[in-house]
N, C-alpha and C positions, 0 to 999 in steps of 0.2 A: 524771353523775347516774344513779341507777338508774331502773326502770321499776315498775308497778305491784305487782309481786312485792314489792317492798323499799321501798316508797312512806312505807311507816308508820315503820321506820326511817330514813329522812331525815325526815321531818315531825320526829318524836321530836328527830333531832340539832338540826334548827333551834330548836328551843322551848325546851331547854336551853343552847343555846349565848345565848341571847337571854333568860336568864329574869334577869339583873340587870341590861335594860334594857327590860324590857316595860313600857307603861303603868301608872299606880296613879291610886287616889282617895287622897280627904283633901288634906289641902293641901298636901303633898310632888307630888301627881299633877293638882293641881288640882278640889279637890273644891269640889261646889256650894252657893252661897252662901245664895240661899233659892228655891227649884223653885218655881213658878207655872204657872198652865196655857200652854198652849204652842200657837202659830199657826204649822202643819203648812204653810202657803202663808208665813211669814216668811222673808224673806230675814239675813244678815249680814255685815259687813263683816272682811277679814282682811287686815292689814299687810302688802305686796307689793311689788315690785319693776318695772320693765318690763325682759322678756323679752330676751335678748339676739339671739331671730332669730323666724323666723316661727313660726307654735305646726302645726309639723307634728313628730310623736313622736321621729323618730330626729333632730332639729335640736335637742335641749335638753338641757344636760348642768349648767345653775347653777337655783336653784328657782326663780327670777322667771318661767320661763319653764315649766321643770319642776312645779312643784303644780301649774299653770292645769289643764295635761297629764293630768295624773294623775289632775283630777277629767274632763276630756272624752273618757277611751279607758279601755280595761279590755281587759288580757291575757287569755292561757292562766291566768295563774296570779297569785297574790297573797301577800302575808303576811296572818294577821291581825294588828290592832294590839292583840290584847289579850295574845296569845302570841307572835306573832312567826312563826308558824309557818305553812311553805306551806300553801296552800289552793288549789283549782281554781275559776277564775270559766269564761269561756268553754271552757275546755278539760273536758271529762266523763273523760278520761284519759289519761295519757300513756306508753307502755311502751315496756322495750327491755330486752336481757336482757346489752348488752355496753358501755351508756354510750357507746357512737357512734351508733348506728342505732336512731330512735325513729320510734313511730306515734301520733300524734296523734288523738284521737276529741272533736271537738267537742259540746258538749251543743247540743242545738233551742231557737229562740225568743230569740233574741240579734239584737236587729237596729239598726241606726245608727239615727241622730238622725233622715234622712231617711226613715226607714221601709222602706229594701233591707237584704234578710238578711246578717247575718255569716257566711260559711260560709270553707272551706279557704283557699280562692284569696284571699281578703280577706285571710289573713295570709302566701303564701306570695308574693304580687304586693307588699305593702306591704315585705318584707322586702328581696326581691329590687332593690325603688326604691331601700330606703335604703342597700344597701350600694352600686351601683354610684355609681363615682366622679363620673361623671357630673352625680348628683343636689345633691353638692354639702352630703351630712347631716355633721354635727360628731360623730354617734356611730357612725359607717356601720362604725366598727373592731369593733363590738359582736358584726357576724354572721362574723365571721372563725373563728369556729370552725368555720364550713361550707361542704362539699366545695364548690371553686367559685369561693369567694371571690374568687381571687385574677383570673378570667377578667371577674369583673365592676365588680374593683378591683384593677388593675396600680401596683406601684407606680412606672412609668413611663408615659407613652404613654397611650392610648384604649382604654377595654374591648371586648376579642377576644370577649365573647359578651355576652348582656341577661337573663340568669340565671344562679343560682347549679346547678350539677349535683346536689346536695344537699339540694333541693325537692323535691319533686313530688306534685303531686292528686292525690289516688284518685277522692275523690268529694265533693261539696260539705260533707262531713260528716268527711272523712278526708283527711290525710295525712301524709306521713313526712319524714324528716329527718336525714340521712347529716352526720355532720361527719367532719373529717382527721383523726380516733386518738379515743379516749377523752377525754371530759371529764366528768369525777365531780359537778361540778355544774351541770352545763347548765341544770337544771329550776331552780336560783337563779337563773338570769340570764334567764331567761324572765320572771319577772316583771318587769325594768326595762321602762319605755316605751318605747323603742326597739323591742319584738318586738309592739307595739300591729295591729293590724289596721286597711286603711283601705279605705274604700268605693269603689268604680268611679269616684265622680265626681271624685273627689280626683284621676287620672291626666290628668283631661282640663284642669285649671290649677293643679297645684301653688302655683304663687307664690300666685294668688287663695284659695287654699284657706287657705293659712299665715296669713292673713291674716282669712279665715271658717270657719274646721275644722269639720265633722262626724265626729261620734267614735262612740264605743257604749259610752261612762262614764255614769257615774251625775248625772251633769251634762249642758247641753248649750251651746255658745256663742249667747249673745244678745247682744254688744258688745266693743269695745276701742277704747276714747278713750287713744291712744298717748299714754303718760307721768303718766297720771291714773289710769286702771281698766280694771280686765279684768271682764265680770259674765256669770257664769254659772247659770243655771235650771234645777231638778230633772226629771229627763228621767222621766218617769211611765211609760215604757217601760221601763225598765231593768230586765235580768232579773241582775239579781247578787245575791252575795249580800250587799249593805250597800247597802242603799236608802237613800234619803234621807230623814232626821226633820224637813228645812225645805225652804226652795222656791228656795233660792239663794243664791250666793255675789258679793259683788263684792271683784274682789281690790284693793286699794287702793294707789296709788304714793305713798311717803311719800323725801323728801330728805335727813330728816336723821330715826333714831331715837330723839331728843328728841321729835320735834312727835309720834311715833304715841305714844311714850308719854302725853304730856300728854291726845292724843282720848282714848286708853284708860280714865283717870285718870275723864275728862267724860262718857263716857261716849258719843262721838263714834265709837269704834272698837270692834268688835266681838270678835277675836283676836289676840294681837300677836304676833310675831314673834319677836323676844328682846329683853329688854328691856335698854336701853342700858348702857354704862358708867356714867352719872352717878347712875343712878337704881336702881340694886342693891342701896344701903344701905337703901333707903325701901321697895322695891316690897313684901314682902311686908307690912308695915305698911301702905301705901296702900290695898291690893288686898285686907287679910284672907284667905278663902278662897277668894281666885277667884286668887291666886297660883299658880302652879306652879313646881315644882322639882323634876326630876327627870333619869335617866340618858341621854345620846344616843348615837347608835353616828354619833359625828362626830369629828374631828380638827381641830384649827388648825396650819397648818405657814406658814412663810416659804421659798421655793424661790427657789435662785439661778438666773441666766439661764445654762444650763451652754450652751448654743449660739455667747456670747462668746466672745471668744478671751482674756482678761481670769479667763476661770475654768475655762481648761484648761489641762493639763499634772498630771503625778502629782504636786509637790507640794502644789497649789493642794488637795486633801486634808483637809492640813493646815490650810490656811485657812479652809474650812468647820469644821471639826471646832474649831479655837480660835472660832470667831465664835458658835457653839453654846455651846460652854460658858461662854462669858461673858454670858448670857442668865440671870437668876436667875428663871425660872420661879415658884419657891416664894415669892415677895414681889410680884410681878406678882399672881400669881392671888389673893392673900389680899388684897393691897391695893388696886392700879385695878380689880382683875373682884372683888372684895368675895365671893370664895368661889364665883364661879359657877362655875369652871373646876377642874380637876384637873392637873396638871403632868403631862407627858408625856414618857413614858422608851420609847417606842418608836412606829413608823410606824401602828400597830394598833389600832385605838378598845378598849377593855375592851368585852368582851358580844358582840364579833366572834368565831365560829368561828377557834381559831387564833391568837387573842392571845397574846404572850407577853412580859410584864412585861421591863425592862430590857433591851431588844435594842438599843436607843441605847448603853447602856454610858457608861462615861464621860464620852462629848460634849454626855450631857442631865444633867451634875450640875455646878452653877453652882463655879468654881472659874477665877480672875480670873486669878494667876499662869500658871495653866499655859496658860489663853486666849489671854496675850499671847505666851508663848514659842512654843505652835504657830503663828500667826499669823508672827511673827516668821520659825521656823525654814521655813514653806511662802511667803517670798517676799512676804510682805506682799499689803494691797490693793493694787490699783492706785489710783494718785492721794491713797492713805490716806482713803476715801470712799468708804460702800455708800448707797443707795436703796435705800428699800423703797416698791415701789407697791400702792397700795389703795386701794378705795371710800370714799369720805367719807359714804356716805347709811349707811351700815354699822354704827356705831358703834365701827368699830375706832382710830380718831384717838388716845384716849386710851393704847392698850395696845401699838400702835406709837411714839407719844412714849419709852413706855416700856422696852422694848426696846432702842430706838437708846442711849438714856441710862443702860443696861446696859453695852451694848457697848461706849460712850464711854470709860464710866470703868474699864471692866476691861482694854481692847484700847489706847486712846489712836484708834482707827479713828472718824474721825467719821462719823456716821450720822444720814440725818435719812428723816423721810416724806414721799414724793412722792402726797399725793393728788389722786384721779381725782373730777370730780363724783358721777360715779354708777357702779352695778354694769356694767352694758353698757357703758360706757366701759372701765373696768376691763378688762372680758373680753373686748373685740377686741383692746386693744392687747396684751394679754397673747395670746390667741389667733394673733395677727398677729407671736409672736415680736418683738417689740420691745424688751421688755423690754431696759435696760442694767445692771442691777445683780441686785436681788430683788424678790421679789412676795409679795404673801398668795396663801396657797391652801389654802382651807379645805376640808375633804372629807367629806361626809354619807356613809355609805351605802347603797349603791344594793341590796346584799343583803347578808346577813350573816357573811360568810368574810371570814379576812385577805388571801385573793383578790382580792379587792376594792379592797381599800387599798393593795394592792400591785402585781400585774400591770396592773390599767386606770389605775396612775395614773403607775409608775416604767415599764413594759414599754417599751422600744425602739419608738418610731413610737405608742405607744396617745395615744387621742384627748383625754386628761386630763393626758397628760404634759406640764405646761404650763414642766416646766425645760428640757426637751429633752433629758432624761440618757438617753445608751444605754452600756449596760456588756452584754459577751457574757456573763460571767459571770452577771448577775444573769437575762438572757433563758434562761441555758440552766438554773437555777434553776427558772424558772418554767414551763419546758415539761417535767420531769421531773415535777414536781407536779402539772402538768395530766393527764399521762398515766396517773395513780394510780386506782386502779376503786375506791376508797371518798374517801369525802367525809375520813375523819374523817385519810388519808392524803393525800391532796393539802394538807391544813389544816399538818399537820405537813412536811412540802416545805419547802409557803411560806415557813417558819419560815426557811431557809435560803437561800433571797432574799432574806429582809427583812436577813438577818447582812449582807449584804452592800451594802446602802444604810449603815450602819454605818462601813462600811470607805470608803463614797465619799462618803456626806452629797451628796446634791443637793438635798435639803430637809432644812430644821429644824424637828425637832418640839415647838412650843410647850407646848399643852395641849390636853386634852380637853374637849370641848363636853357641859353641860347646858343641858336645856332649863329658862330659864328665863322666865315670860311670865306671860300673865294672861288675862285677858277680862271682860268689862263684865258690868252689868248687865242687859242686853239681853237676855241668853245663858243658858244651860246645860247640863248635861252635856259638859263641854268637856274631852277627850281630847285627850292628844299620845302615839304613837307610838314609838316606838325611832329611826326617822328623823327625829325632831326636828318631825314635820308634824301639826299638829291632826288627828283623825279626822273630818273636814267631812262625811261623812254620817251623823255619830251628834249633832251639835250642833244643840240644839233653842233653836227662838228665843219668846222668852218673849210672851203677850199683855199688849197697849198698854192 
């Protein structure tokens, strides 16, 4: 990424790369239904999940866990939700003049939950925890771009040191930031929560922490009744720039996305989630204008377990690539997702930096014949029989049905769904490489570049890469990109990675995700983002 000199130009590319997927009003964006005066100490409730680990920043990579996060810590830097575009919250600026070597200048008056300051060391200690291996983070591959890394994350054996070399203090207000080569967009990935900042106290019981987090978001934690609710309270301290318009969140554990639609409907739920398969045909007549529908920068894929031995060898290719195209996308989306979805011809959300139309190629256009013959000519299934695993609280049951009875009848490949009760079920056994066949693996983005969807999810070893595909080719794709000193060139790189999941398919790209939901009566002003997430400190809760 560049430094302050060319700050305006990155800001610029993000806003454009993201402007047909920014938030809107009216009823495509969720516009409000009848505005009432509004109780500043109101709290509301929002459709959630239980977290897959404890709620410390670099531990959360799916949103059950991830939103809690997001409202309880606050980076260097941000998007806004209305453009998409970098913004600085705790950071006052960031510079460098070569895209490896950055100094960091913290703004004053940033201080946690507990009332101790934010300064350097709070993010140059939180950083250095969650890469060593040691710690045991699910995103600790996040800070690999800095010099270091590798002493405090071996990928054998015990870390040789307890810092990265690529830190260092100046002074509670300053410090710098050495990675191994260029990386054109560093100051993107600075906003994921993983580069969160954490307080002195946090070192002294991690586990306990995970468990009671003090952050320096615009929230603060006041509870979690594991598998029920997570509730969070407006931190009146918070020096950001997006305060809070209500006085708290409680995040709500729903099993099946029927029952949150029905609260929603009664007026029992406050924001929902997405709203299910069954209920797509009705919702925006249910909902009038407290419906939304609009753009996400997310992806739905099905990923095979490429770490079998069942789905190695160069023909097996083949077999991804027939079991793809035997998938009719364009009938799926129009009929069980009743339009919410868009059919997806390549790994890359639309509105992403870097997208680029039909990089799937033929393997994403529904075509039955040539399905079976590749299928056929790469060696067949094994046992002529795939799984596919997924959440059942999810609402995906319907469009996995669907799928398999795609593939059925174009392949003769029987296929059914192997559902998980719930998301964290889902995501250990997946995490834990278990997986015997295929999986769901849906993917938000974390920032706005085909970077994103590409290296942190397909990249050799990255923390996302939940098939376990490694190809050198497509690694050394993505370190040529990386080493690009403009953004708007590493986006173009990318491109030439992603040809090459094309060529190996280790995931299949279904469709793309909008957002589509609602919220009650309760409510107003109710924003969603480009990441698919309400804007929870713009949402005003209405007087009883």
């Amino acid at each position: 990424m560049r430094g302050a000199s060319q700050a305006k130009w990155v800001v610029a590319a993000v806003a454009v790369a993201l402007a047909a997927t920014a938030c809107g009003g009216g009823a495509s964006g969720g516009g409000d239904a009848a505005n009432g005066p509004v109780d500043a100490a109101g709290t509301f409730s929002y459709q959630s999940s239980e977290p897959q680990n404890p709620l410390q920043p670099a531990n959360a990579m799916e949103v059950g866990g991830g939103r809690v996060i997001k409202s309880l810590f606050k980076g260097l830097v941000d998007y806004d939700p209305a453009t998409g575009a970098l913004r600085n919250q705790v950071a006052e600026k960031i510079e460098t003049t070569d895209a490896q070597n950055y100094t960091v200048t913290l703004k004053s008056g940033w201080t946690f939950h507990d009332g101790t300051p934010v300064t350097a060391a709070s993010f140059v200690d939180a950083w250095n925890w969650g890469a060593n291996t040691k710690s045991g983070q699910i995103n600790s591959d996040w800070f690999s771009d800095i010099a270091g890394y590798e002493a405090v994350h071996p990928e054998k054996g015990d870390p040789t040191a307890e810092t990265m070399s690529g830190l260092k203090v100046v002074d509670d207000t300053h410090f710098t930031i050495q990675l191994t080569g260029p990386v054109s967009y560093f100051q993107y990935k600075l906003g994921y929560t993983a580069f969160s900042p954490l307080p002195k106290a946090f070192f002294t019981d991690p586990a306990k922490y995970g468990q009671n987090p003090v952050g320096n978001g615009p929230y603060k934690f006041v509870s979690w009744e594991h598998n029920k609710a997570i509730t969070v309270a407006a931190y009146d301290q918070y020096a950001g720039a997006d305060k809070p318009k209500n006085g708290g969140i409680v995040f709500k554990n729903y099993s099946q996305s029927e029952a949150a639609y029905k609260d929603l409907v009664s007026d029992n739920l406050d924001v929902l989630d997405q709203v299910d398969p069954a209920d797509l045909a009705s919702y925006k007549s249910d909902l009038g204008n407290r419906a939304v529908d609009q753009a996400q920068g997310a992806i739905q894929n099905i990923s095979f377990a490429m770490y079998q031995a069942d789905w190695q060898g160069v023909d097996k290719a083949k077999v991804r690539q027939g079991l793809s195209m035997a998938i009719d996308r364009e009938t799926i989306t129009k009929t069980v997702l009743n339009g919410s979805r868009q059919p997806a011809d390549s790994w890359v959300a639309p509105g992403a930096m870097g997208y680029k139309a039909g990089t799937c190629g033929d393997a994403c256009k529904y075509d039955p014949a040539k399905a079976k013959q590749l299928v056929t000519e790469g060696g067949g299934v094994p046992n002529n029989k795939i799984t596919i695993v997924y959440n059942s609280d999810g609402g995906h049951k319907e469009w996995v049905d669907a799928v398999c009875n795609s593939i059925r009848q174009a392949t003769g490949v029987e296929c059914v769904g192997d559902p998980k009760p719930d998301f964290k079920t889902s995501r250990d056994l997946i995490k834990k490489k278990q997986v015997q066949s295929m999986m769901r693996t849906g993917w938000v983005q974390d920032y706005p570049l085909n970077a994103n969807f590409l290296r942190d999810v397909y990249g050799t070893g990255a923390a996302a890469n939940d098939a376990g595909y490694s190809s050198a080719e497509f690694d050394r794709f993505a370190a040529e990109a990386d080493k690009a000193t403009s953004v708007e060139k590493t986006a173009e790189l990318y491109q030439q990675a992603e040809a090459q999941l094309a060529k190996d398919m280790p995931a299949i790209p279904l469709w793309y995700y909008k957002t589509t939901s609602g919220y009650s009566n309760n409510v107003q002003n109710v924003k969603f983002d480009s990441f698919g997430d309400p804007v929870f400190t713009q949402v005003e809760v209405k007087q009883k």
